[in-house]
Each structure stands twice: as structure tokens, then as C-alpha cells.
C-alpha positions in Angstrom: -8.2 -36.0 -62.2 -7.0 -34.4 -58.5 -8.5 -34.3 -55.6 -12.6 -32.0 -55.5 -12.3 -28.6 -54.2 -13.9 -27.9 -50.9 -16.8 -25.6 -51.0 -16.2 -22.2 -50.4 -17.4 -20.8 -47.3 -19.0 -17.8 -47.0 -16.7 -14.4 -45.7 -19.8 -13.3 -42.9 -19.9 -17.5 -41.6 -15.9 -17.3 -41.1 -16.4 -13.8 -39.2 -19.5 -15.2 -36.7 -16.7 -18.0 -36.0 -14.1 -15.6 -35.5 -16.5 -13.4 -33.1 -17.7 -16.7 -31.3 -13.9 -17.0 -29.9 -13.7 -13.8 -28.4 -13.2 -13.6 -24.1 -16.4 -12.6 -22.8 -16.7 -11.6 -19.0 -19.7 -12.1 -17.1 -18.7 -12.4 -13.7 -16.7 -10.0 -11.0 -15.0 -12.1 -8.0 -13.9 -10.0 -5.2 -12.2 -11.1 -2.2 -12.3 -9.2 1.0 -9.4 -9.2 3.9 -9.2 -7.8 7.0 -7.0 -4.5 7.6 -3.7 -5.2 9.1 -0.5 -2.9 10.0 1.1 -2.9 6.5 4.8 -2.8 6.6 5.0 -2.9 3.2 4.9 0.6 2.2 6.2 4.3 3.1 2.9 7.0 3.7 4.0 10.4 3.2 2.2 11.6 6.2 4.2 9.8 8.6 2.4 6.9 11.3 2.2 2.8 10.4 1.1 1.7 7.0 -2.0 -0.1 6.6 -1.7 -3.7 5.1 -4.4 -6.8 4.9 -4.5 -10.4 6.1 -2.6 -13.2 4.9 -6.3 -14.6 3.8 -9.1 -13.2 2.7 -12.2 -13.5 5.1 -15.0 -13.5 2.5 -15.9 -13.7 -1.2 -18.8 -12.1 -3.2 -19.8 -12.5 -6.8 -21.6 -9.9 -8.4 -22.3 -9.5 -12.4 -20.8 -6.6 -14.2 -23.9 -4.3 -13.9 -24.0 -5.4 -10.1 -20.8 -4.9 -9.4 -20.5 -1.1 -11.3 -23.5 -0.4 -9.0 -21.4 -1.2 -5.9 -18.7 0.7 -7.4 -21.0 3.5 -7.4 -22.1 3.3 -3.7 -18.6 3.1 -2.3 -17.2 5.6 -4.4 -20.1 8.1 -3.4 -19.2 7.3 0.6 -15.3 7.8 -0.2 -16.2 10.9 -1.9 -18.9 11.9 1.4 -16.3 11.3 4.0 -13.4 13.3 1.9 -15.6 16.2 1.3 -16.9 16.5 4.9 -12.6 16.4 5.7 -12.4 19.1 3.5 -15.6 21.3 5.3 -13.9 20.3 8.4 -10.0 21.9 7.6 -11.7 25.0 5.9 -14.2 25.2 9.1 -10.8 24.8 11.4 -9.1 27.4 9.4 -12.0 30.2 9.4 -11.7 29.8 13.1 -8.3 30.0 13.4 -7.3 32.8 10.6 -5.9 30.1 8.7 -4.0 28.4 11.3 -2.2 32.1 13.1 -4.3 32.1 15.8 -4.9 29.6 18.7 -8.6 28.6 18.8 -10.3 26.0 21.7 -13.8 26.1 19.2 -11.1 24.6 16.6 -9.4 22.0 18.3 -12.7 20.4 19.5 -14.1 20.1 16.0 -14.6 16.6 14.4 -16.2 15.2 11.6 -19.4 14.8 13.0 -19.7 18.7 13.4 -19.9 18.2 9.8 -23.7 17.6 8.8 -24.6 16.4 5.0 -26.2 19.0 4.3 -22.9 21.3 4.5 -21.3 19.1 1.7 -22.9 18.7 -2.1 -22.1 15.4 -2.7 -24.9 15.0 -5.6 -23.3 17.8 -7.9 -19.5 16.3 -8.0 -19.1 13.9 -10.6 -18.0 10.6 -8.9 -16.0 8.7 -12.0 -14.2 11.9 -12.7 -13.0 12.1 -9.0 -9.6 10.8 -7.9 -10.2 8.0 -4.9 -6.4 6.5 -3.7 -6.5 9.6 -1.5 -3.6 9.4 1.3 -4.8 8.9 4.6 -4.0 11.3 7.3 -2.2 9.2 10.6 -4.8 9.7 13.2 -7.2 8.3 10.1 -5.3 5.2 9.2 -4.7 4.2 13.5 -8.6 4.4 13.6 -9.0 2.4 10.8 -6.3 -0.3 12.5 -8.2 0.0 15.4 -11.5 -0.4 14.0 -10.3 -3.8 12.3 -9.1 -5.4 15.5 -5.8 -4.1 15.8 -4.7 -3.5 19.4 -0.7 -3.2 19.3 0.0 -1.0 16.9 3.9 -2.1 16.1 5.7 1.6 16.9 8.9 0.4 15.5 7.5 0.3 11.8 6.7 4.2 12.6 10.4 4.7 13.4 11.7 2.9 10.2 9.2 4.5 7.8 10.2 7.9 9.0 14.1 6.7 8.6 13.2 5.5 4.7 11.5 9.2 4.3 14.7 11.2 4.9 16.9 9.2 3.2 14.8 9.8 0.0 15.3 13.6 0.5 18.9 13.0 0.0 19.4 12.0 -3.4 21.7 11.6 -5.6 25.9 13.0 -5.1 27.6 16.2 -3.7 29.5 16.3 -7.0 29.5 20.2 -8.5 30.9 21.0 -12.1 32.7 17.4 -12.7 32.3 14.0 -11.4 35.1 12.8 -9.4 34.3 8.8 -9.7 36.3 8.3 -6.4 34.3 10.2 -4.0 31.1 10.2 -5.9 28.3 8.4 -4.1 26.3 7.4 -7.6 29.4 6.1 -9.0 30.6 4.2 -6.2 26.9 2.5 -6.0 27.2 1.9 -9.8 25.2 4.5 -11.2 25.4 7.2 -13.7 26.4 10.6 -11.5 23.0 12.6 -10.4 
């Protein structure tokens, strides 16, 4: 009478089929471009933006361990060339009484007056360290340079500085009350700043 029940399965066989379904990655794909003047966003320091090629010009594969590893590496040199910046802007400023007197010694300092041994990289604690740094202007030309780029495109230099005022202004002149017919916000559509 009826149809036999089907045999009952056993709870830890249903969970090993559950886990068996689960998105596993083995495999890190990164895709390098070239550097390329950006105009696509505003640095706060003033100069072009930096921006990549249309394509990417190579591909590499690592695993996860392989690719932590490299993560490692380039995060230690970021960290290097940032802290040597640093030696170099407090070595400028001992010359110069923090910046209230002019000094020739100063001016003629680079970053190769800054040796390793002034900087401690091995004590700072590279995944606790901040790395999307801004790039001074004189940093991100070299880099442009450095990546082929010949004509830097001056007019994106005039137009970023244009978009860097206007976000100083913000917002309406309105004082006490909002007066909808002279109010900037309002005429643009938005609630009165």
C-alpha cells in the first residue's frame, strides 16, 4: 500500500555535500597597463592626474600564497620610498628652521641623499600601514615620464585646478532663512546648504 520511503540520509553526508559547493579560489589574475595622463580624476596637490592604457600590456598568474608574497615585496618598497620622503622633508626642514630660513644645502637635497640605513623599514608593520598615499606633482610627472609620456597635456592642469576651487565654494549665501528665489541649492534642485 503507497509508494516505499526513501532511505534516510545521514545529517554529516548532506553537510560534506553542502561544503562541496562552496566557491573556492585558487588562482590570482593580475593585469598590468602602462601609466598614462589620467584625466579622470582631481589630485589635491595640483599637476595632471595619472591614468593607465586603454589595454593591459601583460598578465601574470600567481596562487594565493604567491601572490600575498608579492603583496609583501611591493608593499615594503612603497613603504621604503615614503619613509625615505619623509627623512627627506624633516632633513629639509632641520636645515631650513622649519621652512623660515632660505637654505642652498636644502634646495639641493633629493632622495638619494637619503641612504637605507637612515630609514627602519624592518620595525614598521607593513599590513597595518596606509598605501593609496597622494603623490606629490613633481612625483607623478616623473612617473609620466618614466612610462613613455613626452607631452604632458598642460590643459588637464588648468581644468583640475578650475574643478578644485569650485569645490571650496559650496553650498548657498543664504543666512537665517532660505529665500528659494535667489538660493543657489534651491535653484539646482537641492535641499538649501
Amino acid at each position: 500500500s503507497g509508494f516505499p520511503s526513501p532511505p534516510a540520509t545521514s545529517i554529516l553526508k548532506r553537510q560534506k555535500q553542502l561544503r562541496r559547493k562552496n566557491v573556492r579560489f585558487d588562482q590570482v589574475t593580475v593585469y598590468y597597463f602602462a601609466r598614462r595622463q589620467g584625466f579622470t580624476s582631481v589630485p589635491s596637490q595640483g599637476g595632471s592626474s595619472l591614468g593607465m592604457a586603454q589595454r593591459h600590456n601583460s598578465v601574470r598568474r600567481y596562487t594565493l600564497c604567491e601572490f600575498a608574497q608579492e603583496q609583501e615585496v611591493n608593499h615594503r618598497e612603497i613603504l621604503r620610498e615614503h619613509l625615505k620622503e619623509e627623512k627627506l622633508h624633516a632633513k629639509k626642514m632641520k636645515l631650513t628652521k622649519n621652512g623660515t630660513v632660505e637654505s642652498e644645502e636644502a634646495d639641493g637635497l633629493t632622495l638619494e641623499d637619503v641612504s637605507d640605513d637612515d630609514i627602519d623599514v624592518e620595525n614598521v608593520e607593513v599590513d597595518d600601514y596606509f598605501f593609496l598615499q597622494p603623490l606629490p606633482t613633481k612625483r607623478r610627472r616623473a612617473l609620466l615620464r618614466a612610462s613613455g609620456v613626452h607631452r604632458i597635456d598642460a590643459e588637464e592642469k588648468q581644468e583640475l585646478r578650475a574643478i578644485r576651487l569650485s569645490r571650496e565654494e559650496c553650498g548657498c549665501d543664504c543666512r537665517l532663512y532660505c529665500d528659494p528665489e535667489a538660493c543657489a541649492c534651491s535653484q539646482a534642485g537641492i535641499k538649501c546648504q
